[in-house]
TORTORKOL-514602 format. One record per residue (C-alpha): residue in three letters; x, y, z. Coordinates in steps of 0.001 Angstrom, whole numbers, padded with zeros to 6 digits, always signed. Each point is the difference from the previous one (the first is absolute). Example, Ala and Ser with C-alpha at 12.3 -4.5 7.8 and 13.67 -1.06 7.14 Angstrom:
ALA | +012300 | -004500 | +007800
SER | +001370 | +003440 | -000660
***
This chain:
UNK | +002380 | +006533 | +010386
UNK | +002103 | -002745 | -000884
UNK | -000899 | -002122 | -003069
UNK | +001869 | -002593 | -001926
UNK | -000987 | -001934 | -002925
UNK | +000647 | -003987 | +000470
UNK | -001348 | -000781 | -003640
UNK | -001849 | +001799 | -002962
UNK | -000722 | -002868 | -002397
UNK | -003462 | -001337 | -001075
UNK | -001146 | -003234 | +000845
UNK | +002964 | -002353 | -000729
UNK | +002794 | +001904 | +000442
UNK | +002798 | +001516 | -002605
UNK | +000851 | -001963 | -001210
UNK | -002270 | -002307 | -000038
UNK | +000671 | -003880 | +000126
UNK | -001311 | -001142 | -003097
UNK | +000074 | +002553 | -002369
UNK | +002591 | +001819 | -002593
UNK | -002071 | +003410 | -000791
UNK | +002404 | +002956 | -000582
UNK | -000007 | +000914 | +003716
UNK | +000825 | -003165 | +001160
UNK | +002177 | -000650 | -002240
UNK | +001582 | +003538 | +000790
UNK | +000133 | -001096 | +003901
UNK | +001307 | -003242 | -000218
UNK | +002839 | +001560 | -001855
UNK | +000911 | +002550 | +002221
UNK | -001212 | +002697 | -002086
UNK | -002875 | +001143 | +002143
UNK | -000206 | -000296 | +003772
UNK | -002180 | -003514 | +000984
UNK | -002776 | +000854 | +002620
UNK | -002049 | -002205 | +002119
UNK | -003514 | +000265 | +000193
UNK | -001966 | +003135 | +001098
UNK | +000845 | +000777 | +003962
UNK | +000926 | +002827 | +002122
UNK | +001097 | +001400 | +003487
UNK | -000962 | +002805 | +001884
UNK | +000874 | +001477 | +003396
UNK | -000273 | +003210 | +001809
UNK | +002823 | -000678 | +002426
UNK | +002647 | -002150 | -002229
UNK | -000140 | -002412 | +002876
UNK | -003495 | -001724 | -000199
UNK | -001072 | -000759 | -003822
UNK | -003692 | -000703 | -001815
UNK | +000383 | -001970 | -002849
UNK | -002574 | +000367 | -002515
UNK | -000960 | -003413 | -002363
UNK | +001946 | -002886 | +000948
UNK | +001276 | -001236 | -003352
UNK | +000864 | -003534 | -000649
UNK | +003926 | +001139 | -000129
UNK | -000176 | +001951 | +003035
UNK | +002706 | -002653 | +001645
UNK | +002849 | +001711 | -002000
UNK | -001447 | +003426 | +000196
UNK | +000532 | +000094 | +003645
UNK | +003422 | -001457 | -000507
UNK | +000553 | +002623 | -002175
UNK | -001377 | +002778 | +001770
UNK | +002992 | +000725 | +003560
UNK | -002944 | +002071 | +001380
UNK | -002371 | -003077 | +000637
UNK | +002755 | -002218 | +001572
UNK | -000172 | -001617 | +002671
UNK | +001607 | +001736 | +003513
UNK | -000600 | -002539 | +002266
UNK | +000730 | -003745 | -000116
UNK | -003540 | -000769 | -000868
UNK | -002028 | +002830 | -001073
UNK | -000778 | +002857 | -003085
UNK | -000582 | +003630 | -000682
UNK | -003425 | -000900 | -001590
UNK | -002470 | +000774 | +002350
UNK | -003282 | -000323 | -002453
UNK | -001076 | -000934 | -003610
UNK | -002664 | +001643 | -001530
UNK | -001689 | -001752 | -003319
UNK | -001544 | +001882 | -002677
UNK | -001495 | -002493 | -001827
UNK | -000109 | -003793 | +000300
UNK | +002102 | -000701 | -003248
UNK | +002265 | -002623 | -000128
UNK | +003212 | +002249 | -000082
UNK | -001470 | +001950 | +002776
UNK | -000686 | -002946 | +002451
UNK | +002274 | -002770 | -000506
UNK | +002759 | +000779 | +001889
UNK | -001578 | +000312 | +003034
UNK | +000472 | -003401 | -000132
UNK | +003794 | +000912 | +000682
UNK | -000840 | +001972 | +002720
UNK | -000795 | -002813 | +001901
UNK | +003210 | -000537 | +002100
UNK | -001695 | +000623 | +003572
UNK | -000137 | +003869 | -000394
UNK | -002534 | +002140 | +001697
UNK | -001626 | +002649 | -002291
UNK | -003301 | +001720 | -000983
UNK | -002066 | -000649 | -003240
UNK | -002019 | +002142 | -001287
UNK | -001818 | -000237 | -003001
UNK | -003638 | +000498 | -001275
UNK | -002662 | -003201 | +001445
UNK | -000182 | -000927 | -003594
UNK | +003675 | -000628 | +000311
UNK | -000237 | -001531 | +003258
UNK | -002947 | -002029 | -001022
UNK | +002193 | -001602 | -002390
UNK | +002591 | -000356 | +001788
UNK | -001844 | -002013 | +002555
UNK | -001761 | -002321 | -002113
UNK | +003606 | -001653 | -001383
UNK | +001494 | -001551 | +003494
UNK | +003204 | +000209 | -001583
UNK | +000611 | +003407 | +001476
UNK | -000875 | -001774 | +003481
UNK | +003651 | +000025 | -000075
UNK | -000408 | +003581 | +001203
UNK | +000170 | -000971 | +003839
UNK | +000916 | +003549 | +001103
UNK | -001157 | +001892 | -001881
UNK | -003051 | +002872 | +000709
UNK | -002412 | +000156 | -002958
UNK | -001547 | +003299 | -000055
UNK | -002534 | +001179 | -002131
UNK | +000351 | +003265 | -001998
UNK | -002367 | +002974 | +001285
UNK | -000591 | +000940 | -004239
UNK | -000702 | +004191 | -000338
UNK | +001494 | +000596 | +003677
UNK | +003514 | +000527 | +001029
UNK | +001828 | -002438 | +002546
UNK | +003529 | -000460 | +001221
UNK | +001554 | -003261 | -000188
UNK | +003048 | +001136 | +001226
UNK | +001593 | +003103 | +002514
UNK | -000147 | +003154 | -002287
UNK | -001410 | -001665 | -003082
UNK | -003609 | +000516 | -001117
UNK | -001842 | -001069 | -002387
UNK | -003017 | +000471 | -001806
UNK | -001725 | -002548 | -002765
UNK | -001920 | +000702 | -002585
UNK | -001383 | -002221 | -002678
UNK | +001115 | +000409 | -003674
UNK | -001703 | -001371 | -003409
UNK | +001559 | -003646 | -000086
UNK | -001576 | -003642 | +000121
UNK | +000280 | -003180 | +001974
UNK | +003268 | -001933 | -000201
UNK | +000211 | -001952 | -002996
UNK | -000519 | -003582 | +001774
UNK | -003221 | +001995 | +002005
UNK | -001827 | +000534 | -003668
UNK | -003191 | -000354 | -000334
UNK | -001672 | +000830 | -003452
UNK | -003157 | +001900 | +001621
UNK | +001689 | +001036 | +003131
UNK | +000334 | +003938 | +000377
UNK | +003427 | +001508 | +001356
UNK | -000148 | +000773 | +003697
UNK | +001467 | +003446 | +001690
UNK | +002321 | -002227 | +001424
UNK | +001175 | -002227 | -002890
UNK | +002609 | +002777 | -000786
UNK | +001033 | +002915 | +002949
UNK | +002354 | +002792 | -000672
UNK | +001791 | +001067 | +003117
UNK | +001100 | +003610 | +000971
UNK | +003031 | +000097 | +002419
UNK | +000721 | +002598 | +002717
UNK | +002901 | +000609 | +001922
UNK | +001414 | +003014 | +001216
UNK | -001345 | +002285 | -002126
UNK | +000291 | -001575 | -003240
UNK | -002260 | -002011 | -001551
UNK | +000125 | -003150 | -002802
UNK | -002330 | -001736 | -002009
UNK | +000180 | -003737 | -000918
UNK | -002167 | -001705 | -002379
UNK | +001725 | -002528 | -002093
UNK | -003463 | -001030 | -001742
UNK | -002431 | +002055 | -001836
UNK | -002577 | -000538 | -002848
UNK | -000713 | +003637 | -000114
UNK | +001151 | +003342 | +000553
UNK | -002938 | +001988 | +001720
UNK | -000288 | +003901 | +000607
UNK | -000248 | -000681 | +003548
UNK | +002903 | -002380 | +000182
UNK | +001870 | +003105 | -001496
UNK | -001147 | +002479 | +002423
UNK | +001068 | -002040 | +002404
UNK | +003177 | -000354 | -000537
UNK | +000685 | +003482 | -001605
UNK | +002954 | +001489 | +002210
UNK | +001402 | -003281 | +001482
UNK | +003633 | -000292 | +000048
UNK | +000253 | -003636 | -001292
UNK | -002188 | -002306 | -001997
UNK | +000604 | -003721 | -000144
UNK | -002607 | -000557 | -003829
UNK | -001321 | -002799 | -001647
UNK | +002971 | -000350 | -003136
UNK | -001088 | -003211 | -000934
UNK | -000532 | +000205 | -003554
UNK | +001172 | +002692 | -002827
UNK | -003213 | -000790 | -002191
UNK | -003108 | -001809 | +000653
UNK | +000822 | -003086 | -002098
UNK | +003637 | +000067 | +000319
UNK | -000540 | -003939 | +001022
UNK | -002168 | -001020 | -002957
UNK | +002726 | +001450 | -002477
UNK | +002750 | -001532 | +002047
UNK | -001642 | -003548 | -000092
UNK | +000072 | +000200 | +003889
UNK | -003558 | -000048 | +000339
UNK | -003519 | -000154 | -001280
UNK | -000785 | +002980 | +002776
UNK | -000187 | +003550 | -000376
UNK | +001242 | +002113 | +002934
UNK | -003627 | +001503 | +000728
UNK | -001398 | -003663 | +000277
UNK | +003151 | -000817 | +002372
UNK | -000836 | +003839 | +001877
UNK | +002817 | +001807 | -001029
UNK | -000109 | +003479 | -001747
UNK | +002873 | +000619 | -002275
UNK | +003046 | +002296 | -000436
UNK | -000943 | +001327 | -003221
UNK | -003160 | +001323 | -001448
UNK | -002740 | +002845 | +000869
UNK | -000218 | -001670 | +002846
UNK | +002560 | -001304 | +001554
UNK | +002434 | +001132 | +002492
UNK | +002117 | +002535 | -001969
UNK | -002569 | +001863 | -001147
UNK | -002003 | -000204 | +003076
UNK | +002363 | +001276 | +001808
UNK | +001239 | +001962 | -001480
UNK | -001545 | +003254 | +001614
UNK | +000470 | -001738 | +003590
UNK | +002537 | +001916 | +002461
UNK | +002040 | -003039 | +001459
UNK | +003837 | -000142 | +000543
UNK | +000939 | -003477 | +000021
UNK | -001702 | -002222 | -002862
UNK | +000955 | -003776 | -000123
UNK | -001586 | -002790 | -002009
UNK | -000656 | -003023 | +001901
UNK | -000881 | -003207 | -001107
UNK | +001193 | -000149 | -003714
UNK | -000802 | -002965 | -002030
UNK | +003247 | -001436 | -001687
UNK | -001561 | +000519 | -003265
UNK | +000214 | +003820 | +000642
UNK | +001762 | +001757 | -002793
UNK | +001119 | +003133 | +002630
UNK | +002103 | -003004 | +002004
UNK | +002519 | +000796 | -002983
UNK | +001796 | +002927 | +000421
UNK | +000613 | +001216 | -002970
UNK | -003410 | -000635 | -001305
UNK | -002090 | +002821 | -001060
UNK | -002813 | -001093 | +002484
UNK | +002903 | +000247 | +002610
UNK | +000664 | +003828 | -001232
UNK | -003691 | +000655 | -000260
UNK | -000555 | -001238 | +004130
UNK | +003441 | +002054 | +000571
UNK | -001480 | +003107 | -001829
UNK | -003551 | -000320 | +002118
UNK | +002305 | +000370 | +003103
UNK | -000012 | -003665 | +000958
UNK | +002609 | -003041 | +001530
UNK | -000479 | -003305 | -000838
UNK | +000148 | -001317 | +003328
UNK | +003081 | -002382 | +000833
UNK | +000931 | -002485 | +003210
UNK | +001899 | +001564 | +002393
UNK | -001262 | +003639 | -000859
UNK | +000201 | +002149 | +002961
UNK | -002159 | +003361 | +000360
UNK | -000056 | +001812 | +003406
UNK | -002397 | +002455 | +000854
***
Protein backbone atom coordinates (compact mmCIF):
# COMPACT_ATOMS: atom_id res chain seq x y z
CA UNK A 1 0.00 0.00 0.00
CA UNK A 2 1.03 3.21 -1.16
CA UNK A 3 0.03 6.33 0.84
CA UNK A 4 1.11 9.90 0.69
CA UNK A 5 0.07 12.76 2.68
CA UNK A 6 -0.95 15.97 0.39
CA UNK A 7 -1.74 18.16 3.59
CA UNK A 8 -2.13 17.77 7.48
CA UNK A 9 -3.39 21.20 8.55
CA UNK A 10 -6.81 22.04 10.14
CA UNK A 11 -9.25 24.01 8.50
CA UNK A 12 -7.32 27.02 7.06
CA UNK A 13 -4.16 25.87 6.47
CA UNK A 14 -0.53 26.62 8.27
CA UNK A 15 -0.27 29.06 8.15
CA UNK A 16 -3.19 30.45 8.04
CA UNK A 17 -4.09 33.75 6.08
CA UNK A 18 -5.08 35.97 8.66
CA UNK A 19 -3.57 35.10 11.68
CA UNK A 20 -0.02 35.53 13.66
CA UNK A 21 -0.44 32.64 16.49
CA UNK A 22 2.98 31.06 17.34
CA UNK A 23 2.57 28.39 14.62
CA UNK A 24 1.88 30.60 12.04
CA UNK A 25 4.05 32.80 12.85
CA UNK A 26 6.66 29.84 13.10
CA UNK A 27 5.59 28.78 9.34
CA UNK A 28 5.58 31.87 7.70
CA UNK A 29 9.11 32.20 8.87
CA UNK A 30 10.45 29.17 7.75
CA UNK A 31 10.80 27.73 11.05
CA UNK A 32 8.21 25.01 10.78
CA UNK A 33 7.16 23.27 7.58
CA UNK A 34 3.66 25.16 6.08
CA UNK A 35 0.95 22.46 5.25
CA UNK A 36 -2.16 22.71 3.30
CA UNK A 37 -5.27 21.57 4.52
CA UNK A 38 -6.08 17.96 5.62
CA UNK A 39 -5.81 15.48 2.33
CA UNK A 40 -4.33 12.28 1.40
CA UNK A 41 -3.50 9.59 -1.32
CA UNK A 42 -3.68 6.08 -1.38
CA UNK A 43 -3.01 3.32 -3.91
CA UNK A 44 -2.40 -0.32 -3.98
CA UNK A 45 -0.59 -0.35 -7.31
CA UNK A 46 1.43 3.19 -7.30
CA UNK A 47 -0.19 3.67 -10.65
CA UNK A 48 -3.97 4.38 -9.94
CA UNK A 49 -4.46 6.72 -6.68
CA UNK A 50 -7.69 7.37 -4.13
CA UNK A 51 -7.53 10.55 -2.71
CA UNK A 52 -9.21 10.93 0.47
CA UNK A 53 -10.90 14.74 1.36
CA UNK A 54 -10.43 17.09 -1.33
CA UNK A 55 -9.08 20.13 0.49
CA UNK A 56 -9.51 23.58 -0.75
CA UNK A 57 -5.51 23.63 -1.58
CA UNK A 58 -5.53 20.42 -3.24
CA UNK A 59 -4.43 22.40 -6.69
CA UNK A 60 -0.80 22.68 -5.34
CA UNK A 61 -0.84 19.41 -3.55
CA UNK A 62 -1.06 17.59 -6.75
CA UNK A 63 1.58 19.85 -8.17
CA UNK A 64 3.51 18.93 -5.46
CA UNK A 65 2.97 15.41 -5.28
CA UNK A 66 5.23 13.68 -9.03
CA UNK A 67 3.09 10.57 -8.26
CA UNK A 68 -0.35 12.23 -9.22
CA UNK A 69 0.98 13.90 -12.45
CA UNK A 70 -0.33 13.82 -15.29
CA UNK A 71 1.08 10.96 -18.07
CA UNK A 72 -0.88 11.76 -20.81
CA UNK A 73 -1.62 15.08 -22.53
CA UNK A 74 -4.94 15.33 -20.85
CA UNK A 75 -5.48 13.07 -18.05
CA UNK A 76 -4.48 12.11 -14.00
CA UNK A 77 -3.48 9.33 -11.71
CA UNK A 78 -6.60 10.09 -9.52
CA UNK A 79 -9.01 7.66 -10.27
CA UNK A 80 -11.60 8.42 -7.17
CA UNK A 81 -12.21 10.80 -4.16
CA UNK A 82 -13.68 9.60 -1.24
CA UNK A 83 -15.21 12.36 1.41
CA UNK A 84 -15.35 11.81 4.98
CA UNK A 85 -17.28 14.46 6.01
CA UNK A 86 -18.88 17.41 4.22
CA UNK A 87 -16.60 20.15 5.88
CA UNK A 88 -15.53 22.91 4.07
CA UNK A 89 -11.75 21.85 3.92
CA UNK A 90 -12.90 18.47 2.95
CA UNK A 91 -15.13 19.48 -0.08
CA UNK A 92 -14.03 22.56 -1.63
CA UNK A 93 -11.62 21.60 -3.88
CA UNK A 94 -13.53 19.41 -5.71
CA UNK A 95 -14.37 22.40 -7.19
CA UNK A 96 -10.74 22.18 -8.74
CA UNK A 97 -11.29 18.96 -9.89
CA UNK A 98 -13.46 20.12 -12.36
CA UNK A 99 -11.18 20.24 -15.49
CA UNK A 100 -13.19 17.50 -17.60
CA UNK A 101 -11.77 14.47 -15.61
CA UNK A 102 -13.58 11.24 -15.22
CA UNK A 103 -13.58 9.85 -11.62
CA UNK A 104 -15.71 8.16 -8.90
CA UNK A 105 -17.17 9.87 -5.72
CA UNK A 106 -17.92 8.29 -3.02
CA UNK A 107 -19.06 9.60 0.04
CA UNK A 108 -21.90 9.00 2.62
CA UNK A 109 -25.81 10.28 1.04
CA UNK A 110 -25.60 12.84 3.72
CA UNK A 111 -22.59 14.06 1.87
CA UNK A 112 -24.03 13.60 -1.40
CA UNK A 113 -27.26 15.11 -0.33
CA UNK A 114 -25.41 18.17 0.21
CA UNK A 115 -23.57 18.15 -2.36
CA UNK A 116 -26.51 18.07 -4.67
CA UNK A 117 -28.56 20.66 -3.24
CA UNK A 118 -25.66 23.58 -4.07
CA UNK A 119 -25.60 23.42 -8.17
CA UNK A 120 -22.31 24.81 -7.92
CA UNK A 121 -20.75 21.38 -7.95
CA UNK A 122 -22.92 20.85 -11.28
CA UNK A 123 -19.60 21.72 -12.53
CA UNK A 124 -18.84 18.06 -11.89
CA UNK A 125 -19.83 16.93 -15.56
CA UNK A 126 -17.87 13.64 -15.33
CA UNK A 127 -17.82 12.78 -12.56
CA UNK A 128 -19.62 9.33 -10.85
CA UNK A 129 -21.15 10.15 -7.45
CA UNK A 130 -21.28 7.09 -5.47
CA UNK A 131 -22.69 6.62 -2.29
CA UNK A 132 -20.74 5.03 0.61
CA UNK A 133 -22.00 1.36 1.63
CA UNK A 134 -21.33 2.63 5.77
CA UNK A 135 -20.30 -0.83 8.06
CA UNK A 136 -19.46 -2.86 4.70
CA UNK A 137 -16.29 -3.00 2.79
CA UNK A 138 -16.08 -1.86 -1.01
CA UNK A 139 -13.31 -1.28 -3.49
CA UNK A 140 -13.11 1.87 -5.25
CA UNK A 141 -10.17 1.01 -6.90
CA UNK A 142 -8.06 -2.46 -8.28
CA UNK A 143 -6.53 -3.93 -5.01
CA UNK A 144 -7.82 -1.30 -2.62
CA UNK A 145 -10.66 -2.00 -0.17
CA UNK A 146 -12.25 -0.32 2.04
CA UNK A 147 -14.43 -0.49 4.83
CA UNK A 148 -16.41 2.63 6.70
CA UNK A 149 -17.36 2.93 9.84
CA UNK A 150 -18.91 5.81 11.65
CA UNK A 151 -17.01 7.62 14.48
CA UNK A 152 -18.39 10.10 17.37
CA UNK A 153 -18.35 13.52 15.36
CA UNK A 154 -21.19 16.10 14.31
CA UNK A 155 -22.54 17.78 11.24
CA UNK A 156 -20.28 20.24 9.42
CA UNK A 157 -20.23 23.44 11.03
CA UNK A 158 -22.42 25.37 8.25
CA UNK A 159 -24.97 21.94 8.57
CA UNK A 160 -25.68 22.95 12.51
CA UNK A 161 -28.63 22.67 13.79
CA UNK A 162 -29.13 23.36 17.62
CA UNK A 163 -31.59 20.22 18.20
CA UNK A 164 -30.29 18.16 15.41
CA UNK A 165 -28.57 14.79 16.61
CA UNK A 166 -25.17 13.65 14.87
CA UNK A 167 -25.75 11.08 12.16
CA UNK A 168 -23.46 7.71 11.66
CA UNK A 169 -22.50 9.36 8.71
CA UNK A 170 -21.70 12.96 9.77
CA UNK A 171 -18.13 11.68 10.64
CA UNK A 172 -16.68 8.00 9.02
CA UNK A 173 -13.36 6.59 9.89
CA UNK A 174 -11.96 4.53 7.09
CA UNK A 175 -9.79 1.31 7.39
CA UNK A 176 -7.50 0.69 4.32
CA UNK A 177 -6.41 -2.68 2.87
CA UNK A 178 -3.94 -3.49 0.48
CA UNK A 179 -1.76 -6.27 0.21
CA UNK A 180 -1.68 -7.38 3.42
CA UNK A 181 -1.37 -4.35 5.36
CA UNK A 182 -3.86 -2.42 6.63
CA UNK A 183 -4.39 1.65 7.61
CA UNK A 184 -6.75 3.57 9.41
CA UNK A 185 -7.82 7.17 8.55
CA UNK A 186 -9.95 9.29 10.61
CA UNK A 187 -8.94 12.85 10.68
CA UNK A 188 -12.11 13.79 12.95
CA UNK A 189 -13.15 12.47 16.22
CA UNK A 190 -15.11 13.77 19.30
CA UNK A 191 -14.35 10.66 21.17
CA UNK A 192 -12.15 7.88 21.68
CA UNK A 193 -14.39 4.67 22.14
CA UNK A 194 -13.29 1.07 23.36
CA UNK A 195 -14.48 -0.25 20.20
CA UNK A 196 -12.80 2.30 18.01
CA UNK A 197 -9.63 0.95 19.88
CA UNK A 198 -10.21 -2.61 19.30
CA UNK A 199 -10.50 -1.91 16.06
CA UNK A 200 -7.66 -0.60 15.22
CA UNK A 201 -5.40 -2.49 17.76
CA UNK A 202 -2.61 -4.16 15.47
CA UNK A 203 -2.89 -1.89 12.36
CA UNK A 204 0.27 -0.82 10.89
CA UNK A 205 -0.62 2.90 10.36
CA UNK A 206 -3.08 5.32 11.86
CA UNK A 207 -3.92 8.61 10.21
CA UNK A 208 -5.72 10.42 14.11
CA UNK A 209 -7.64 13.27 14.80
CA UNK A 210 -4.47 15.86 16.20
CA UNK A 211 -6.48 18.74 16.03
CA UNK A 212 -6.17 20.27 19.28
CA UNK A 213 -3.52 19.77 22.33
CA UNK A 214 -6.29 20.80 24.99
CA UNK A 215 -9.91 21.23 24.81
CA UNK A 216 -9.92 25.05 24.98
CA UNK A 217 -6.68 25.68 23.43
CA UNK A 218 -8.87 28.28 21.13
CA UNK A 219 -10.62 30.13 23.96
CA UNK A 220 -7.11 30.85 25.65
CA UNK A 221 -5.62 31.70 22.31
CA UNK A 222 -8.44 34.30 21.50
CA UNK A 223 -9.07 32.15 18.31
CA UNK A 224 -12.37 31.18 19.29
CA UNK A 225 -15.35 31.15 21.56
CA UNK A 226 -15.48 27.08 20.77
CA UNK A 227 -14.23 24.29 22.63
CA UNK A 228 -12.89 21.33 20.62
CA UNK A 229 -15.74 18.87 21.94
CA UNK A 230 -18.45 21.43 20.69
CA UNK A 231 -16.39 21.62 17.23
CA UNK A 232 -16.06 17.29 17.57
CA UNK A 233 -12.62 16.99 18.16
CA UNK A 234 -11.05 14.98 21.11
CA UNK A 235 -7.76 16.31 22.23
CA UNK A 236 -4.05 15.35 22.45
CA UNK A 237 -3.75 15.69 26.03
CA UNK A 238 -5.81 14.60 28.93
CA UNK A 239 -7.38 11.17 30.38
CA UNK A 240 -8.78 11.03 27.39
CA UNK A 241 -7.28 11.91 24.62
CA UNK A 242 -5.15 10.27 22.14
CA UNK A 243 -1.88 9.68 24.07
CA UNK A 244 -3.26 8.13 26.73
CA UNK A 245 -5.76 6.25 24.80
CA UNK A 246 -3.51 4.82 22.98
CA UNK A 247 -1.34 4.25 24.58
CA UNK A 248 -1.83 0.37 25.15
CA UNK A 249 -2.78 0.08 21.26
CA UNK A 250 -0.26 -2.17 19.09
CA UNK A 251 0.14 0.06 15.87
CA UNK A 252 3.44 0.80 13.97
CA UNK A 253 2.96 3.88 12.17
CA UNK A 254 1.15 6.78 14.24
CA UNK A 255 0.60 10.19 12.43
CA UNK A 256 -1.49 13.15 13.52
CA UNK A 257 -3.61 14.52 10.91
CA UNK A 258 -5.40 17.53 10.81
CA UNK A 259 -3.64 19.84 13.42
CA UNK A 260 -5.08 23.14 14.17
CA UNK A 261 -2.36 25.95 13.81
CA UNK A 262 -2.92 26.83 17.31
CA UNK A 263 -1.40 23.40 18.29
CA UNK A 264 1.42 23.80 20.72
CA UNK A 265 3.09 20.12 19.42
CA UNK A 266 3.45 22.07 15.74
CA UNK A 267 6.62 23.53 17.65
CA UNK A 268 9.27 21.32 17.87
CA UNK A 269 10.88 21.98 20.64
CA UNK A 270 7.82 22.38 22.69
CA UNK A 271 7.22 20.10 25.50
CA UNK A 272 3.77 19.07 23.99
CA UNK A 273 5.96 18.21 20.87
CA UNK A 274 8.26 15.83 23.25
CA UNK A 275 5.23 14.56 25.07
CA UNK A 276 3.43 13.33 21.31
CA UNK A 277 7.21 12.15 20.45
CA UNK A 278 7.42 10.18 23.80
CA UNK A 279 3.67 8.52 23.18
CA UNK A 280 5.27 7.16 19.92
CA UNK A 281 3.67 9.70 17.59
CA UNK A 282 4.56 12.03 14.11
CA UNK A 283 3.04 15.08 13.61
CA UNK A 284 2.01 14.49 10.23
CA UNK A 285 3.72 16.75 7.43
CA UNK A 286 2.97 17.38 3.38
CA UNK A 287 4.80 15.30 1.35
CA UNK A 288 5.22 12.44 4.04
CA UNK A 289 5.62 9.19 2.39
CA UNK A 290 4.88 5.73 4.27
CA UNK A 291 4.83 2.47 2.20
CA UNK A 292 3.43 -0.55 3.37
Amino acid sequence: MHIRLLGSAAGGGLPQWNCACAGCTAARAGQIPSSGQFSMALSADGETWLLVNASPDIRQQLLETPDLHPRSLRGSPVGAVLLTNAEIDAVAGLLTLREGHAFDLWADRSVLETLAANSIFDVLTRVSRRDLPLGEGFQPLRGLHVKTFPVPGKPAWYLEQSNQPAADGDTIGLQVCAGGKTAFIIPACAEITDDLLARMDGADAVFFDGTLWRDDEMIRAGLSSKTGAQMGHVSLSGPDGVLARFAAVNVTHRVLVHINNSNPALLPDSPERHAVTAAGWVVGQAGTRIDL
